[in-house]
N, C-alpha and C positions, 0 to 999 in steps of 0.2 A: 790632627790629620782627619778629612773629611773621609769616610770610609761607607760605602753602600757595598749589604751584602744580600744576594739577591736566594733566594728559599731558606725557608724557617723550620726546615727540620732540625734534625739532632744537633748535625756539624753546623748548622748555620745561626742556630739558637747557642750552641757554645762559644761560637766567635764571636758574634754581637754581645755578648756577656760580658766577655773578656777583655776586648776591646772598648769598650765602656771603663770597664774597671780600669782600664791603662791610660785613662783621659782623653779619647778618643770621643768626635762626634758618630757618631753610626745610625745610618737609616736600614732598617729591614724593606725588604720587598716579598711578598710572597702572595701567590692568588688567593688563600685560603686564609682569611680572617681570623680562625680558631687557631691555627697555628704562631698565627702571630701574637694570641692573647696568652699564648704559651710562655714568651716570654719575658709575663709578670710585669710584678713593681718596679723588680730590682731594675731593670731596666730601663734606660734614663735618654734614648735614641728616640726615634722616631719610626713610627709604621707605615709603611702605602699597599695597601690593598692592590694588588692587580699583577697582570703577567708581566716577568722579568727582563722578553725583551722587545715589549710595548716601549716604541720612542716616548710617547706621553706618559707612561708611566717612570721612567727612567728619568725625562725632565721633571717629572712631580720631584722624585727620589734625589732631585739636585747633583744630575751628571754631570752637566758642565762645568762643577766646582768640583768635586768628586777628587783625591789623593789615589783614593785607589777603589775599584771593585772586585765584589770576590762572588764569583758567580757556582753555587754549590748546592742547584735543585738537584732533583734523583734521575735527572734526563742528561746525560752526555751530550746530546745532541742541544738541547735549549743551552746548556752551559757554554755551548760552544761559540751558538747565536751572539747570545747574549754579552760574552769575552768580544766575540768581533763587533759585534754596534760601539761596544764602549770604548774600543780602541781604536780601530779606522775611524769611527765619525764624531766620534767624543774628545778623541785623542785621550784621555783619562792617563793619566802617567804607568800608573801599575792599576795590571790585569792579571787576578788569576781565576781560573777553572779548576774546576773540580772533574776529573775523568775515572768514572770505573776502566773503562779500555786504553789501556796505557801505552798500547803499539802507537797512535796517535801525539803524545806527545810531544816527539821531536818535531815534528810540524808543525807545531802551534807555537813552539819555543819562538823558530824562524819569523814568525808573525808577533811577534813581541806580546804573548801568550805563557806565561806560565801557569803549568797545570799540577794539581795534585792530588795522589790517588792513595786513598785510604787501604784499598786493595796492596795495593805496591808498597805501603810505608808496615803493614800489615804482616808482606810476606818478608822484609829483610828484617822487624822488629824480633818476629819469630824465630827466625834463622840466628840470630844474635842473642836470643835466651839460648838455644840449643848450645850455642859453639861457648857459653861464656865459660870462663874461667876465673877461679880467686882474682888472681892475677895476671893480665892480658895485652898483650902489646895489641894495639890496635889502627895505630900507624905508624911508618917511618917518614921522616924528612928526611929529604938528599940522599944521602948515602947510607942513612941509618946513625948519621951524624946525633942526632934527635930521635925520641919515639914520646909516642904519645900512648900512654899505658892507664888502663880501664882496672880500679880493683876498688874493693870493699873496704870502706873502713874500717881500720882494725880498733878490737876494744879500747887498746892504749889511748887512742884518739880520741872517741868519745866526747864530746864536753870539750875537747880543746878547738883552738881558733887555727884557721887557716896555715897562720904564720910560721905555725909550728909542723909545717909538712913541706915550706919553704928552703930552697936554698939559694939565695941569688946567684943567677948565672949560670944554674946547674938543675933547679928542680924548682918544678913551678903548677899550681893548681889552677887548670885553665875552666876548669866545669864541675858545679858537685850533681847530681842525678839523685831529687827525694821527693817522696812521694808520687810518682810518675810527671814530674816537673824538673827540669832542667835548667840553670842557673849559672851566670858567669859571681863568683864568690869575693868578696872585698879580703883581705890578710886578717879582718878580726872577725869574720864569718866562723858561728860556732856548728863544727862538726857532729851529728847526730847518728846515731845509732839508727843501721839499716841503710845508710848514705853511699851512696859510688860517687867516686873521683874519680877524673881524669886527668894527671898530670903527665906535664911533658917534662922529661926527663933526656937530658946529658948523658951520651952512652961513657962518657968519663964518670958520668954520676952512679950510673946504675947499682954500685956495692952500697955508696952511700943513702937511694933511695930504699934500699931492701932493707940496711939497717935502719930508717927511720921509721919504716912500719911495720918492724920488729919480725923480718924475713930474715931467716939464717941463710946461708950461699945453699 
């Protein structure tokens, strides 16, 4: 995937990073030269000097080919420019913006705009330390047919594989949550200490999940 991300700050120096690392081509954009020397070796994309939503700048940065761009300077307003050049006149398939003011969002959606705000992902993260629990229903499907339950790995676990927290048709590990990364887990994925699951769980299942992580009723 051909990916241009348009400022070299923090968040934009981490995407470009990462994306990289995922086999992705990735061109940086940013006005400020230093910023872009910022980041490094490790980094195996491409840099263009100049403003993000300069059309010759953006053809330097290979929009026409372009999968996606991710436009995340510290101006709401140039992110916003710069999402709509690349998608009304670029057509670029996927756009997202970066928005501190997030009353805005739903409007940019409608414009085949997705935006995301570090503010906003900030305040529900937070809210979700506060309310967490050991163990935590954290959604229902349907009826309550299904839940999707948030808890800590318990010691017993430790060191063992996926499989063994498995029950077909009844209890299933859809996500483990380490090191502040998130991860969809293979059956012989080894459980580590300090890890959050999320499984979805069978409301027939529920006794059977409790005693599998050694929960008493």
């Amino acid at each position: 995937m051909n990916v241009i991300v348009v400022g070299a700050g923090h968040m934009g120096r981490g995407l470009a990073l990462r994306l990289c690392r995922q086999g992705h081509d990735v061109t940086v954009v940013d006005r400020d030269r230093e910023e872009l020397e910022e980041l490094g070796e490790e980094f195996s994309g491409r840099r263009v000097v100049g403003v993000g939503f300069d059309r010759a700048v953006l053809s330097e940065a290979g929009v026409e080919r372009a999968s996606a761009v991710i436009a995340c300077t510290s101006s709401d307003e140039a992110n916003i420019v710069i999402a709509r050049v690349a998608r009304g006149t670029y057509r670029v398939p996927r756009v997202i913006a970066r928005l501190y003011d997030i009353s805005k969002a739903e409007a940019y959606r409608r414009l085949g705009i997705q935006t995301i705000s570090t503010t906003d992902w900030g305040i529900r993260y937070a809210c979700e330390l506060l309310t967490y629990q050991e163990m935590d229903t954290v959604y229902e499907v349907g009826s309550g047919d299904v839940q999707l339950v948030r808890t800590d790995v318990p010691a017993l676990l430790e060191g063992r594989p996926v499989r063994e927290l498995t029950a077909v048709g009844e209890v299933g590990v859809v996500a483990v949550s380490r090191n502040n990364e998130t991860f969809i887990p293979t059956l012989g994925t080894v459980l580590e200490h300090g890890d959050v699951v999320y499984v979805a769980v069978a409301s027939s299942a529920s006794r059977k999940f409790r005693y599998m992580i050694g929960k008493s009723e």
